[in-house]
C-alpha positions, 0 to 999 in steps of 0.5 A, a space after each residue: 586883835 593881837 592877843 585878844 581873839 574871838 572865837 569868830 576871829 579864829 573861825 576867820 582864820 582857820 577859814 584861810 587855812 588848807 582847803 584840801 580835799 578831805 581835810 577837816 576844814 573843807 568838811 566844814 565848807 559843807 555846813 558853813 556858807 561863810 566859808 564858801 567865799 572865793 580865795 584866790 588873789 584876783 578875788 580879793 584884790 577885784 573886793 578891793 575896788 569899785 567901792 563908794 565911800 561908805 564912812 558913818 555920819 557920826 556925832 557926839 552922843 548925848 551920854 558923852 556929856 554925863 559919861 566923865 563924871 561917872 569915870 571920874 567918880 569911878 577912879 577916884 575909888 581906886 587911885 593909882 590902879 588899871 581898872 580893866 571893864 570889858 564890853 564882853 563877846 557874843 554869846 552863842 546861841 546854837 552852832 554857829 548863831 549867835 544871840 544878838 550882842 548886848 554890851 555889859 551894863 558896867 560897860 555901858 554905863 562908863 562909855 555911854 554906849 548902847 545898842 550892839 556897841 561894841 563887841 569885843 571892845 574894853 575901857 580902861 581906866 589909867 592911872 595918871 602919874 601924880 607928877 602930872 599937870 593931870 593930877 595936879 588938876 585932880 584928875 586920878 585916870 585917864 579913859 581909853 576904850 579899845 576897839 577893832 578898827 573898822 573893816 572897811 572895803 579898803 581891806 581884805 577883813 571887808 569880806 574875809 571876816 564875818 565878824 568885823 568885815 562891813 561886807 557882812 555887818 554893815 559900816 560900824 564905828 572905828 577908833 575915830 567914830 567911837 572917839 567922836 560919839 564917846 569923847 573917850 580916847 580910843 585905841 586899836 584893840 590889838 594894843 591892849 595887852 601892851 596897854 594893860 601890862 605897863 607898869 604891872 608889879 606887885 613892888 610900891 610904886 607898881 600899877 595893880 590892875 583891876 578886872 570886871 571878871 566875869 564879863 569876858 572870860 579871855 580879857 579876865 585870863 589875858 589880865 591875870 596872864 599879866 598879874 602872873 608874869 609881873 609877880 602879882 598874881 594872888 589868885 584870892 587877893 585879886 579875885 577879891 579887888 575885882 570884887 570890889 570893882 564890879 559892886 562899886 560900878 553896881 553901887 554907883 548906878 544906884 542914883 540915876 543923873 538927868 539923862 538916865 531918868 529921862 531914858 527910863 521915861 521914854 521906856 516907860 512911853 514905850 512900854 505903853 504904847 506895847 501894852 496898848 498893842 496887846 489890848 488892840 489884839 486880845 479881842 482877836 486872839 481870845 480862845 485860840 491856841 498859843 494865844 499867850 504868844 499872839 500876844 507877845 508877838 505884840 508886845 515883842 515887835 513894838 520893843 523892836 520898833 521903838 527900842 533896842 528890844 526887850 528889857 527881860 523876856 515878856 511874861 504873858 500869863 493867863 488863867 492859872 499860869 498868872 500865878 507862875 511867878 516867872 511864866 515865860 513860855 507863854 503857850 497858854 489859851 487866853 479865855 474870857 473870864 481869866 485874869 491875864 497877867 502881863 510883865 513886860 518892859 521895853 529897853 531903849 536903844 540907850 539899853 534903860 528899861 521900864 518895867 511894868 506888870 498889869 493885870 487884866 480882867 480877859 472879858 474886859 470887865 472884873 467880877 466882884 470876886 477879881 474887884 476884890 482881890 485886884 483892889 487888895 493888890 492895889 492898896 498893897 501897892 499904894 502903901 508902899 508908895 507911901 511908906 517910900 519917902 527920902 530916908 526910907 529903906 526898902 525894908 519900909 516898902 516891903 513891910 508896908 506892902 505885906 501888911 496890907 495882904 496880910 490884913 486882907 488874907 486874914 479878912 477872906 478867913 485865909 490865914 491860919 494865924 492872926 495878923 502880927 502872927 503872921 507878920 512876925 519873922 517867927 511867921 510868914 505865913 502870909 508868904 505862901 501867897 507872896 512870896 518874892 519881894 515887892 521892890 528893886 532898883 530899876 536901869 540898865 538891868 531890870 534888876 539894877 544894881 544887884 552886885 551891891 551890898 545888901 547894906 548898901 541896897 535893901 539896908 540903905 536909905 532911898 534917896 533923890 534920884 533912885 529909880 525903883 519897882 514896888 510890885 506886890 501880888 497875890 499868887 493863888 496857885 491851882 492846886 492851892 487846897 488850902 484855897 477855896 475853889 474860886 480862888 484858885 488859878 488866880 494871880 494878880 501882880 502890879 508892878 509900877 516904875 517910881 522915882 524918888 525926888 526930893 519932895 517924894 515919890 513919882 510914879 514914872 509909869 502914872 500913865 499906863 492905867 491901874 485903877 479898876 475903872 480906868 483899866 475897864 475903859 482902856 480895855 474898851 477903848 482898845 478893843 474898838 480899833 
């Protein structure tokens, strides 16, 4: 990887050191199994041999058809600059094991990739010289994506690197793959250095560079080695530019194009087809030990199956964990007559999400106390869906959201004060009972878009195209004294996808019942599989 090297790389290479008995790499011979491979000549050049071809069979993907508008849009925004966007590295779970690798969003979003591409690998945008028949064509940059070539058995990194090497992870795709599936130009990443240090100054006519800082801490030092080494280092200048990389990357995934919608409706589909798994296993598992669990096995196994993997960590969350807002260990017993809470979403192999909350009556059927409060949260929703319109703001759903609970906290004589009271910035105090927020942009992050501006997010007008959750709830907490008994150890949340178009409001998520009678009849109607 010339001057870009991953820790597994210096594990590799520190695996063909000295072996000397004694020495601290034959210690780590004992408690690395990577590591106990044959070294001797005959041995790699016998790994060389007898292999078939094995080259992935590899077509264009869908994103390559949507991927340059969005890099167009993107260097248009800095023209005459490098703009550096790294797919990042694993990250470590526990001695040597890695989490499964997830590409950066940003990345993603500009290379069209997903599922585990591309570790390691980084886009960079080039600024085109303004003489060019590429200029002169208003092309501003041009993308190259710089990835490690493949391992494959024609080379000793087959079986000598654990990162790369096919022998250990299976054919990936190479420069010529990558080009193919991505229809962006693609480059060995040991030329990276030479790539990002051209034209580097701080003089006129010099090429600034730009970095996603915090996605791949050795692409940041190697590209502020560079500014340093070509006189432009100003650590604050230049930790501000890359500000402004990364929130206009957030900003421009705000308005989902054709085939970002579609993704979030098949993770929707997805995300139902998990929820009706649940359903399938509550009567089975009700009462018994850790059966929060039993049933994000459920959940959890349907991601794998029908998407990449889970868009967030399931929340299962029974009796008094519902009103945990992030309840995530999921140890709880699930009894008949609880509510149980479910946030759960599925991300597709595109890495698009839904996310969806339901909350169920564990017996299959709602008392008049769970009707009341579920049809409260309900309404809640349906005035946010509502107050969402072309030219709305989020502020518009949330106030609309809170005023309904609390008009209904006042109703159950739970309010200290009256309704404008508490509605008033002065008051609140309806939010001991909500008090998150009921709305958020939803893509390739379950939280889209967060490195926007607030003025540009909360503060902005929805538009055609934006993709967003309105989830209100009601949180009663268990040792909640200011409740009465009934209530406590209640909560209820209600989360739906929505996409905005130019006529209103669309529930995505319409499909995945809500409405109480329709809950009870899909709770009935999976019980009896």
């Amino acid at each position: 990887m010339g001057e870009v090297i991953t820790a597994k790389d210096k594990e590799y290479e520190a695996e063909e050191r000295s072996q000397a008995p004694g020495s601290d790499q034959a210690m780590s011979d004992r408690v690395n199994n990577r590591s106990l491979r044959p070294r001797s000549e005959a041995f790699k050049e016998f790994m060389k041999t007898g292999w078939a071809n094995n080259e992935p069979a590899i077509e264009p993907m869908e994103s390559s058809k949507f991927t340059p508008a969005r890099l167009a849009a993107l260097g248009k925004a800095f023209p005459g600059e490098r703009l550096v966007i790294p797919a990042g590295q694993p990250k470590v779970r526990n001695n040597d094991c890695d989490y499964m690798f997830r590409p950066d969003s940003a990345f993603a979003y500009y290379t069209g990739l997903g599922m585990d591409y591309e570790a390691g690998a980084v886009l960079v945008l080039n600024p085109v010289d303004p003489d060019s028949p590429e200029a002169k064509a208003g092309q501003t940059h041009v993308p190259e994506l710089f990835v490690a070539p493949r391992a494959d058995n024609s080379t000793s990194d087959f079986f000598l690197n654990p990162h790369y090497g096919e022998y250990w992870v299976g054919p990936r795709a190479g420069l010529k793959e990558m080009t193919a599936m991505t229809g962006i130009e693609t480059h060995d990443i040991a030329q990276l250095a030479d790539a990002l240090s051209k034209d580097v100054g701080s003089e006129a006519g010099a090429v600034r560079v730009r970095v996603m800082r915090e996605t791949d801490p050795q692409i940041t030092s190697l590209v502020e080695s560079i500014r340093e080494a070509n006189g432009a280092a100003d650590p604050d200048r230049n930790s501000a530019n890359d500000d402004k990389l990364h929130e206009f990357a957030s900003e421009a995934r705000m308005v989902k194009d054709s085939y970002e919608i579609n993704e979030i409706r098949k993770a929707v589909a997805a995300t139902k087809d998990g929820f009706d798994r649940i359903l399938t296993r509550l009567p089975e598992v009700m009462d018994k030990p850790r059966s929060e669990r039993m049933l994000e096995g459920a959940f959890n196994s349907n991601a794998r199956e029908e998407g990449n993997g889970l868009g967030y960590d399931t929340i299962i969350a029974s009796g008094a964990h519902a009103p945990i807002l992030h309840w995530m260990r999921n140890t709880g017993v699930v009894r008949k007559g609880d509510m149980l809470l479910i946030d759960a979403g599925v991300e597709v192999d595109s890495l698009y999400t839904a996310d969806i909350t339901r909350t169920f009556p564990v017996g299959g059927k709602f008392t008049d106390l769970q009707k009341r409060l579920y049809q409260a949260v309900l309404d809640s929703q349906q005035a946010g869906f509502e107050a969402a319109k072309p030219g709305a703001t989020y502020s518009d759903i949330h106030h609309a959201c809170m005023r309904v609970i609390a008009e209904r906290l006042h109703e159950w004589g739970l309010l200290p004060v009256g309704v404008e009271e508490s509605l008033s910035p002065e008051g609140q105090q309806h939010r001991r009972w909500l008090a998150c927020g009921v709305a958020h942009h939803l893509g390739l992050d379950v939280h889209d878009c967060a490195q926007a501006r607030y003025e540009s997010y909360q503060g902005a007008t929805i538009t055609p195209g934006m993709v967003f959750t309105i989830e209100p709830g009601l949180y009663f907490a268990e040792n909640d004294l200011l409740l009465p008994p009934e209530y406590r150890g209640i909560g209820i949340r209600i989360e739906d996808d929505v996409l905005m178009t130019e006529h209103g409001p669309e529930w995505i998520s319409a499909g995945i019942p809500k409405q109480i009678p329709d809950v009870e009849a899909w709770m009935a109607d999976r019980a009896a599989k």
